[in-house]
C-alpha positions in Angstrom: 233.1 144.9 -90.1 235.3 141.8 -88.8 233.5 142.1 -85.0 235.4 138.8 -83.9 238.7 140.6 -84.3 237.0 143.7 -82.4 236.1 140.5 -79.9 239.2 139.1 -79.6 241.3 142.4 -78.9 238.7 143.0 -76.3 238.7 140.1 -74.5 243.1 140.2 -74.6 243.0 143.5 -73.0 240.5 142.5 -69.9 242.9 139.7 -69.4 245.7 142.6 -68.9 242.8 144.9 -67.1 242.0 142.0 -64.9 246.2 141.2 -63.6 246.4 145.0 -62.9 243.7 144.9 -60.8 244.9 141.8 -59.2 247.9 143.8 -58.5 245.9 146.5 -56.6 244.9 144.0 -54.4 248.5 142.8 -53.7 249.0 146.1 -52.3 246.2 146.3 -50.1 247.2 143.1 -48.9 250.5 144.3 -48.7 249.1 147.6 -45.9 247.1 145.1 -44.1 244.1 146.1 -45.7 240.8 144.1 -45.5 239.6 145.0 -49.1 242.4 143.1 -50.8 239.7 140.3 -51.6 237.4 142.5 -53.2 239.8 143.2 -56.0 240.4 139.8 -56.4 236.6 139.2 -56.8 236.4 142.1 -59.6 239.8 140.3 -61.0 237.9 137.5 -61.4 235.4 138.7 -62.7 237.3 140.3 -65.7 239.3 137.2 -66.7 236.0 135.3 -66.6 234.3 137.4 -69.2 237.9 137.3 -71.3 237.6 134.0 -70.8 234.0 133.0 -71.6 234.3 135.3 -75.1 237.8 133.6 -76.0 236.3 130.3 -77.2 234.0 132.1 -79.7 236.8 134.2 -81.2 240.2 132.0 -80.7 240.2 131.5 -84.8 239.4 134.6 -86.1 241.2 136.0 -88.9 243.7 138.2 -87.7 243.1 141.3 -90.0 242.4 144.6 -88.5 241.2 147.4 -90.7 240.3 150.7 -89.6 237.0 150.7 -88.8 237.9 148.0 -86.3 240.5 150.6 -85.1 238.0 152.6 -84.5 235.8 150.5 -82.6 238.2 148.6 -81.1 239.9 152.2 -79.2 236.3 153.4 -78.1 234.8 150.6 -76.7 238.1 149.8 -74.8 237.9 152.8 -73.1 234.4 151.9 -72.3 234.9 148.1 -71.2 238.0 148.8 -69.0 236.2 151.7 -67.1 232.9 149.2 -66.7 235.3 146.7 -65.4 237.7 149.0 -63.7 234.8 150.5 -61.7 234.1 146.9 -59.8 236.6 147.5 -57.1 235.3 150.6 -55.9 231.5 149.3 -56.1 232.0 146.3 -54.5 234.4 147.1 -51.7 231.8 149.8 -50.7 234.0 152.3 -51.4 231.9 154.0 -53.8 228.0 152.7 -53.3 226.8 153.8 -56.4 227.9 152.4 -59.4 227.3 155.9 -61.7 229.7 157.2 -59.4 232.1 154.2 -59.5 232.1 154.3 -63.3 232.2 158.1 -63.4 235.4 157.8 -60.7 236.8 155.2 -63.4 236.2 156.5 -66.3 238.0 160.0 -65.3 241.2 157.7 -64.3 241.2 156.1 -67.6 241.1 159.2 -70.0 242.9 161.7 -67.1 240.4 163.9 -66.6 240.6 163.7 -62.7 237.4 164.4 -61.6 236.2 163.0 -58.9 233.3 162.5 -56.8 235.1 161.7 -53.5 234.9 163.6 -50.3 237.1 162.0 -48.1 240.0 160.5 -50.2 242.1 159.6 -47.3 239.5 156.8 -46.2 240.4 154.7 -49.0 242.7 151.6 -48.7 246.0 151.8 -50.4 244.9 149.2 -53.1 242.4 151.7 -53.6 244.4 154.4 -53.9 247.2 152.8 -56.4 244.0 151.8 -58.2 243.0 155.2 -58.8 246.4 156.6 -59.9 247.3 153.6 -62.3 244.1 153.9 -64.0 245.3 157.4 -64.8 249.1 156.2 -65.7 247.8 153.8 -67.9 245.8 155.9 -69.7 247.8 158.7 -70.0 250.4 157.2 -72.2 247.5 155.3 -73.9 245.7 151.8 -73.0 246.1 151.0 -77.0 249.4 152.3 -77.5 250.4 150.0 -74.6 248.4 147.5 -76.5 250.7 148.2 -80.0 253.8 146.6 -78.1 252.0 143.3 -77.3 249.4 142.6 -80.2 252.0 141.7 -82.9 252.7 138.8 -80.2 248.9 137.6 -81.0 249.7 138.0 -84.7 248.1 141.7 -85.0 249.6 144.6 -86.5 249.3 148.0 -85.0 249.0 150.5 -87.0 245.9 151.0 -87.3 245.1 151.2 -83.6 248.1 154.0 -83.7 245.9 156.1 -86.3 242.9 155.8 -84.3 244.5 156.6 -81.5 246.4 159.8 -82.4 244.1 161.3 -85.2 245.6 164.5 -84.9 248.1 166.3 -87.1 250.9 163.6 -88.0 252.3 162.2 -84.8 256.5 161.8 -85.2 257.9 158.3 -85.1 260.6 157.9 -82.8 261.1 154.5 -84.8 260.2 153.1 -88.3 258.1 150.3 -86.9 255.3 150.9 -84.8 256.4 148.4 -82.3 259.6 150.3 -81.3 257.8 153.6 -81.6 255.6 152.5 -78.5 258.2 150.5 -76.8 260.4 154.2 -76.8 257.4 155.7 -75.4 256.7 154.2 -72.6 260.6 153.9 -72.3 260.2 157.2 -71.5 257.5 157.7 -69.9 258.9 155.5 -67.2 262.1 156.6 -66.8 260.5 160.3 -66.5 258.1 158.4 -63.5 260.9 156.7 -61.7 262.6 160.7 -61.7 259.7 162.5 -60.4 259.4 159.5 -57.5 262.8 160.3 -56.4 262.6 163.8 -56.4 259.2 163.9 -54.5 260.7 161.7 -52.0 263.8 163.9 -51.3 261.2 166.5 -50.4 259.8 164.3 -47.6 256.8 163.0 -49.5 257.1 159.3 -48.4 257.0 156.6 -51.6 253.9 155.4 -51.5 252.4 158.9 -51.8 255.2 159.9 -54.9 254.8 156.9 -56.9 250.9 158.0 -57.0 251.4 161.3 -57.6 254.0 160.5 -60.1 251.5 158.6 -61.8 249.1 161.0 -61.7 251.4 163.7 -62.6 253.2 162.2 -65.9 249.7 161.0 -67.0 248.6 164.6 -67.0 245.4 163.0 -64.7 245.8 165.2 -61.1 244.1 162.2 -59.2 245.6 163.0 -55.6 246.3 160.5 -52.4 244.9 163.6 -50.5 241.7 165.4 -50.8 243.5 168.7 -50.6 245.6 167.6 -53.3 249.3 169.1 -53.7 248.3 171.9 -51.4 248.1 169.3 -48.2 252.2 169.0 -48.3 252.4 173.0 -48.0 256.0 172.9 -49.3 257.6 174.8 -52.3 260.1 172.0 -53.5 257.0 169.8 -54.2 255.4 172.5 -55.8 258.2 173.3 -58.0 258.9 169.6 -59.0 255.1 168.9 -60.1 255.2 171.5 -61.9 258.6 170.7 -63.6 256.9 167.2 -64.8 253.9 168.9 -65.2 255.1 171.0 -68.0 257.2 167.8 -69.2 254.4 165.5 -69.6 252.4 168.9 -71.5 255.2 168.5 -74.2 255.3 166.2 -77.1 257.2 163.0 -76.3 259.0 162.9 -79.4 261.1 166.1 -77.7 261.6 164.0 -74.4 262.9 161.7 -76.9 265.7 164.4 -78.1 266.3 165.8 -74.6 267.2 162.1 -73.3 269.3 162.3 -76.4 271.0 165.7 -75.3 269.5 166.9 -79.2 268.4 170.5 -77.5 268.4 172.3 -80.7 266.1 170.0 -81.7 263.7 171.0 -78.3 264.0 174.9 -79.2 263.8 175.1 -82.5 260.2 173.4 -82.8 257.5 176.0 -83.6 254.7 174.4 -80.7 257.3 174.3 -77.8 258.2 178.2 -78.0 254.7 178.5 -78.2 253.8 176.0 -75.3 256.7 177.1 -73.5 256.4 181.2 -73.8 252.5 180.8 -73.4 253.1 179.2 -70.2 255.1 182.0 -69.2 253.2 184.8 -70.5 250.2 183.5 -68.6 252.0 183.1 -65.6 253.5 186.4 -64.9 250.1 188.2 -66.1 248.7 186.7 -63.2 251.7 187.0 -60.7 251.0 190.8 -61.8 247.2 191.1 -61.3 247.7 188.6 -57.9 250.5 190.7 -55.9 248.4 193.9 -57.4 244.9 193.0 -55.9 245.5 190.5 -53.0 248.8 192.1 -51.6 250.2 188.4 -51.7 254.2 188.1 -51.7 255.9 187.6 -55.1 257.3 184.1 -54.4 254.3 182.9 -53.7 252.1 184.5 -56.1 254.8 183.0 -58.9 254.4 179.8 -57.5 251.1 179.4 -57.0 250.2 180.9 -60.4 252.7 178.8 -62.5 251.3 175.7 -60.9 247.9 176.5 -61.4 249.0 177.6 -65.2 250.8 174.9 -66.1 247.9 172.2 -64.4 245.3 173.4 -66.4 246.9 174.6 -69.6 248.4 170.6 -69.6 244.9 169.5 -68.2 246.4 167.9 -65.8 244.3 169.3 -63.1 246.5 170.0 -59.6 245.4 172.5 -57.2 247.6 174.3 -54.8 245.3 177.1 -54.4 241.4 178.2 -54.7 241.7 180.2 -58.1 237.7 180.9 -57.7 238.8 183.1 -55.0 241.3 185.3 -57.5 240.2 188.3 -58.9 237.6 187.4 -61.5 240.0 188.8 -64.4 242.4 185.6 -63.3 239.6 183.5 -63.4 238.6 184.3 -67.0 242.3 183.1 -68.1 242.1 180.3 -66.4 239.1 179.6 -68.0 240.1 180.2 -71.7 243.4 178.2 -71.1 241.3 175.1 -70.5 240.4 176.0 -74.1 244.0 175.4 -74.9 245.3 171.5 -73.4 249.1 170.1 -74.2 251.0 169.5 -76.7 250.7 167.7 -79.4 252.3 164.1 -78.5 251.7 164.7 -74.9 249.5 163.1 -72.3 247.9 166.0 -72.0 243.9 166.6 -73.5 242.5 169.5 -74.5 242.4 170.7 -78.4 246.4 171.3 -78.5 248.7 173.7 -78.5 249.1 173.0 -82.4 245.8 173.1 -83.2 245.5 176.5 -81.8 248.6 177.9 -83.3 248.3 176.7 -87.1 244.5 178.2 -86.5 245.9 181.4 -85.5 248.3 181.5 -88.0 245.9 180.6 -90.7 243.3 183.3 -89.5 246.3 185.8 -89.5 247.4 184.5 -93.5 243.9 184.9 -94.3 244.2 188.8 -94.4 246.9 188.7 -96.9 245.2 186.4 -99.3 242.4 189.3 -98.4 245.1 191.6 -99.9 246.9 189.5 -102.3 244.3 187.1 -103.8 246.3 185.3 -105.9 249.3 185.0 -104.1 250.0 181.1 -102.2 250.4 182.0 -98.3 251.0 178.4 -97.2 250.2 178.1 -93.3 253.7 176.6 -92.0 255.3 174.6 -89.1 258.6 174.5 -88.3 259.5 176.0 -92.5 257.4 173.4 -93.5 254.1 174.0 -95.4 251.2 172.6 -93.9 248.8 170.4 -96.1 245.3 172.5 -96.4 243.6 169.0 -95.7 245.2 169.2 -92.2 243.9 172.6 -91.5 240.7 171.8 -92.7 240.8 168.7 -90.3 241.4 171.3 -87.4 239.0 173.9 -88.3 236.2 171.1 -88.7 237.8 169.5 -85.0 237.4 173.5 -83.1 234.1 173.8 -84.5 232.9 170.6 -83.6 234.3 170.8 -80.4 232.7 174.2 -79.7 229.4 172.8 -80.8 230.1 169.7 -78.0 230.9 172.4 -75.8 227.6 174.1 -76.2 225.7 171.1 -76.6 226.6 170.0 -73.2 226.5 172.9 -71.6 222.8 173.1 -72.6 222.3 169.5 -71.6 223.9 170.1 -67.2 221.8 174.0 -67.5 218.7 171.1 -68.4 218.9 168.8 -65.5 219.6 171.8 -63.2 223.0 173.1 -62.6 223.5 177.2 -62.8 225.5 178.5 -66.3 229.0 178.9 -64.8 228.6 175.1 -63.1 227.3 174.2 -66.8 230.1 175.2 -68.3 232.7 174.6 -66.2 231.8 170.9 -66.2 231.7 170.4 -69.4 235.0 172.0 -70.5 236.8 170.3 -67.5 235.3 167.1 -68.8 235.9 167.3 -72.8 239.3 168.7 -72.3 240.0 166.5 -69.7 240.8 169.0 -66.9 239.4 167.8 -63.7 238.7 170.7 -62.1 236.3 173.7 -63.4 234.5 176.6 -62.3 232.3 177.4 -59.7 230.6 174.7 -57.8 233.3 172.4 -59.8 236.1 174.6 -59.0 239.1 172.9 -57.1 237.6 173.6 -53.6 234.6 171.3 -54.8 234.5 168.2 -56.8 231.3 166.3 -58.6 229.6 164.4 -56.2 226.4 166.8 -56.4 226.0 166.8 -60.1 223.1 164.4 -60.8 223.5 161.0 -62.1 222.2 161.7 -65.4 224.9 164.5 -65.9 227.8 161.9 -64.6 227.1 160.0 -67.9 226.8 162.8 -69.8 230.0 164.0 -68.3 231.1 160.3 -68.7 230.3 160.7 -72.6 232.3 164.3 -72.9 235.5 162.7 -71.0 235.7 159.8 -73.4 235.0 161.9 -76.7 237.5 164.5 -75.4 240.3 161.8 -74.6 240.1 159.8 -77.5 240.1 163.8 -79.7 236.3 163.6 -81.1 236.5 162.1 -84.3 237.5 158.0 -83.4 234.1 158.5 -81.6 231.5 160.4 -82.8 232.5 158.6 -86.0 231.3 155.6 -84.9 227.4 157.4 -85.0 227.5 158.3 -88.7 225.6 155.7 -90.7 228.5 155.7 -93.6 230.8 154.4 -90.8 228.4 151.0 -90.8 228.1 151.0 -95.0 229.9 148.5 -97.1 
């Protein structure tokens, strides 16, 4: 294990964390706010450790393997939310630091929950903060970091594995480079859109370049403690969840539609899927909403396709209480946090294609019942699937189930009723925000107990970062020669 390297990458990326956070400050400075200097205090603080480690590690050898991958994506997480908490601490914002780093910590892997009961009493720089925590972690802090390492003489590639262990992410370009420069091409450009449109529906552009952020990073970290539902208006509605829905899909097929390539878009197997399962769920509760509450069928399709497409993408938005739907509606809701985005996306969760080549390989496995010698490959988009990969997905659902249970055990331990139990835990591994019952979207987590924030902490960054580049780091052959 080359730890200098590990070092090194580190202490480059605190040096980035610490100019964003300067940049915060500018914009409290920029309201007239009189926390501006306490982001320039945690600024400093950030560069000094970068700093005071670069001397140590300035002539490393520039090899990265993937162990160090692995290490080197965990622990960033971990050392950008330690650091990426100061502001909040230190300004007073948020007194407790277990809350500041739990606050942080759901910005960087886009879980959006939050502990804060009166959001509209933070500054601006606090506020921006908040919401480019979540922007820069939805795309990915080490996928940004692909684009600038080969300028310190460090190949990316191995961060890109460790960063995407799921089924084969698409290039968009042969060198890993220019597939994260296109990226975050595009992740942009789909930002800058959604800022317009929010502000041509009277959402002033402070307030839309925040949700924006929020929004595309599939985070839900509001600039209002009601979130969306404080502007009451339709046309926002409908445009979150238009970029909701977006950021759910895998960026390789924004890639194609900024390309005009629609056949491309409808012929992939996970979007019908993604695409008709957000559908499907949506008018099943339109139907059991207008049914049982009486309410109109407008509103009943808007409310329920934003709630759909915010948790299904985990991206966590609430326009309405769904606690207080029939409790039929609230058992979908809960399953589709079992569900997250696309493959590709910004959004958590086990996947859309991890659900569907499971399905289809449970449904195959009658035939071969049937037909034992027969080969049923499983298949996506008429291409047979390599058994290793569906292995790789059965061994990620259990696993996460067992995480699931695990924790759920763990917040029932320190005190918190089953539904509370659960719904924090799932809205933390999958990266939701919002849960169920006294986590639901009407209440936040300021109440769970500090030893269940770093649980929760724990769950957020093993669900963002899909389980594996984690928990491999406890298994003793990780550490062998």
């Amino acid at each position: 294990m080359n730890f200098r390297i590990v070092l090194f990458i580190l202490s480059r990326l605190l040096a980035i964390e610490s100019l964003i956070i300067s940049i915060s400050g500018l914009v409290s400075l920029f309201y007239g706010d009189i926390d501006f200097l306490y982001f320039f205090y945690s600024s400093g603080i950030a560069l000094a450790v970068s700093i005071l480690v670069f001397p140590f590690v300035k002539n490393t050898k520039r090899s990265l393997g993937k162990r160090e991958g692995y290490l080197v994506v965990s622990l960033t997480w971990v050392v950008f939310s330690i650091f990426g908490a100061l502001p909040f601490y230190i300004s007073g914002a948020i007194p407790s630091y277990t809350d500041a780093f739990f606050e942080t910590m759901s910005g960087f892997t886009t879980t959006g929950a939050s502990i804060l009961n009166d959001i509209e009493s933070l500054s601006h720089g606090l506020l921006f903060w908040r919401s480019i925590t979540q922007w820069l972690g939805g795309m990915g802090i080490i996928v940004m970091a692909i684009a600038i390492l080969p300028i310190l003489g460090i190949g990316g590639m191995q961060l890109f594995i460790a960063e995407v262990p799921g089924p084969t992410p698409d290039k968009l370009h042969p060198r890993i480079k220019g597939t994260a420069k296109r990226l975050w091409g595009i992740y942009i450009i789909l930002t800058l859109m959604e800022t317009l449109l929010l502000m041509l529906g009277n959402m002033d552009w402070f307030d839309a370049l925040n949700h924006s952020f929020t929004t595309m990073a599939t985070g839900g970290y509001s600039t209002k403690q009601m979130s969306v539902a404080y502007y009451n208006s339709p046309y926002i509605e409908y445009i979150i969840s238009l970029f909701m829905f977006l950021a759910g899909m895998n960026f390789t097929l924004a890639f194609f539609a900024l390309k005009l390539k629609w056949k491309k878009i409808f012929r992939n197997e996970e979007f019908k899927w993604y695409a008709i399962g957000t559908l499907l769920f949506t008018l099943i509760i339109v139907f059991f909403l207008v049914i049982q509450t009486g309410l109109g069928i407008e509103p009943a399709f808007r409310q329920s396709l934003f709630q759909v497409v915010s948790i299904l993408t985990t991206t966590g938005y609430a326009t309405a209480d769904y606690m207080l739907w029939p409790s039929f509606v609230v058992v979908i809701i809960f399953m589709l946090m079992f569900i997250g985005g696309s493959a590709g996306s910004t959004g958590g969760g086990p996947k859309v294609l991890r659900i569907m080549l499971l399905l289809k390989n449970s449904y195959f496995e009658f035939k071969r019942l049937i037909h034992p010698k027969a080969i049923i490959p499983v298949r996506f988009n008429k291409r047979a699937v390599d058994p290793k990969i569906i292995a790789n997905i059965q061994a990620f659902l259990v696993v996460y189930i067992i995480l699931f249970v695990i924790g759920t055990i763990s917040m029932s331990a320190i005190g918190l009723d089953l539904d509370s139990s659960m719904g924090a835990v799932i809205a933390c591994l999958g990266n939701i925000g919002p849960g169920i019952a006294d986590v639901g979207p009407a209440n936040n987590f300021y109440n769970i107990p500090d030893v269940g924030k770093w649980i929760l902490s724990f769950a957020m960054l093993v669900g963002r970062l899909e389980l594996f580049t984690v928990l491999v780091l406890f298994t003793p052959h990780y550490w062998k020669k």
